[in-house]
N, C-alpha and C positions, 0 to 999 in steps of 0.2 A: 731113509729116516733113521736118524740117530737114538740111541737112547740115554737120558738124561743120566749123568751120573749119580753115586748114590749121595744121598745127605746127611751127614753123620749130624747127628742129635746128641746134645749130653743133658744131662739131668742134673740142673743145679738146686735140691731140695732145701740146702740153706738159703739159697734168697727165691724159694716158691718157685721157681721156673724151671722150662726146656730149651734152652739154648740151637739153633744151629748158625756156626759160620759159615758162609759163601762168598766170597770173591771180597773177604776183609771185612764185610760188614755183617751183623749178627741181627738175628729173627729169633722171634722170642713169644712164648706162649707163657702166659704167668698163669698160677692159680694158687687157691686158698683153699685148705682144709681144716673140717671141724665134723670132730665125730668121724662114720664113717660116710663123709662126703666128700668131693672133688669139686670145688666150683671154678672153674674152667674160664677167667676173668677176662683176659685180653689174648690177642693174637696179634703181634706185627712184624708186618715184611716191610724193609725198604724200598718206595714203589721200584728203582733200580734191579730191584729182584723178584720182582710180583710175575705170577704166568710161569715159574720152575716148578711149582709143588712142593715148593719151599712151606708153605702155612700145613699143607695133607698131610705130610711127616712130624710135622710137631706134634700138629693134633694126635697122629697115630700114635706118635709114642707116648704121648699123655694118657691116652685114651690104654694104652697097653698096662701103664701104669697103675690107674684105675681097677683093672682088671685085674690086674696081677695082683693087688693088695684086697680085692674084693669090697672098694670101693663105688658107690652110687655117682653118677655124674650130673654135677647143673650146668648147664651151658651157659651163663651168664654173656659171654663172648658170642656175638650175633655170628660169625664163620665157625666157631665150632657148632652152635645147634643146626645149622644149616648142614655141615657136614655129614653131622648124628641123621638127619634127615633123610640125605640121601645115601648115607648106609643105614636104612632102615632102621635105625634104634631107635 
């Protein structure tokens, strides 16, 4: 069993989103804030890339985001409340 390599995430805050590249094509978690809140809008993976843990990483580092700034999160994005789910949030 191999282990997937890692996915470097960047945080593009001028156009709302977390960016990751993989194999040329880019996955993308946007979101919207106001006040101190995170709404957590879309997630997409090119199906091409779907099943790497490509969406878990963005989410986390969004979700890091959030935290770090002591921000509240909405999941508007039906894969991030799901995630929040099953990491108990």
């Amino acid at each position: 069993m191999t282990t997937p390599a890692a996915i470097d995430v960047r945080h593009e805050p001028e156009q709302s989103r977390f960016v990751a590249a993989v194999d040329g094509m880019d996955s993308v978690v946007r979101y919207r804030i106001d006040g101190d809140v995170m709404h957590v809008l879309s997630t997409h993976v090119p199906p091409a890339l779907e099943g790497r843990g490509i969406a878990a990483a963005l989410t986390r580092a969004a979700l890091a985001y959030a935290d770090a700034h002591q921000l509240r999160v909405d999941p508007v994005c039906s894969y991030t409340a799901a995630y929040l789910r099953r990491q108990g949030r």
